[in-house]
C-alpha positions, 0 to 999 in steps of 0.5 A: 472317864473317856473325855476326864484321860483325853483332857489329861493328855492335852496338858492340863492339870489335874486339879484342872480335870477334876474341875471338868468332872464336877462342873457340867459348864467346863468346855474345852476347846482346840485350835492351831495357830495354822487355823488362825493365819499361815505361818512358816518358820521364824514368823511361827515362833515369834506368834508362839512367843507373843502367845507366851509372853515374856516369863509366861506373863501374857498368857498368865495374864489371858488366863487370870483375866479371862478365868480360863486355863491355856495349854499351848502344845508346839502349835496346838493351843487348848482352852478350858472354861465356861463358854463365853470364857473360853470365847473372850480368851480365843478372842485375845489368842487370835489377836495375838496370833494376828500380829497385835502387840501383847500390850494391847 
């Protein structure tokens, strides 16, 4: 019940938490862009734009292909998956965060 709220008040969905309860693979986990690479200002919201993409479609597009569900708080994202889901979307996240155009 305790890990079902605290997921709920990350951001996601309820249906999303639900999941988590049913599943016992479901694996959520938390990071900040500051984890990834230092970034102040306006080089911050440019790493959260590339993150989001135009219209939501690159994280749209992370979620779909990666079968995962993101939440991005201010600069705290969360990712909820099965393992290895949640370690390929991580990967694509960081990249973004790096500097890497959303095409690539």
């Amino acid at each position: 019940m305790c890990c079902f709220v605290h997921v709920f008040m990350l951001g996601f969905d309820v249906i999303d938490v639900v999941a988590l309860l049913l599943m016992d693979e479901l694996y959520v986990e938390s990071f900040e862009i500051k984890n990834v690479k230092t970034l102040r200002g306006e080089h911050l919201s440019r790493a959260i734009g590339r993150l989001s993409g135009k219209w939501g479609k690159t994280k749209f597009a992370i979620k779909n292909s990666t079968k995962t569900r993101i939440v991005i708080v201010d600069t705290k994202i969360h990712i909820l998956s099965s393992f290895a889901n949640v370690k390929i979307a991580r990967d694509s996240l960081c990249s973004l965060i790096m500097g890497s155009p959303a095409g690539k």
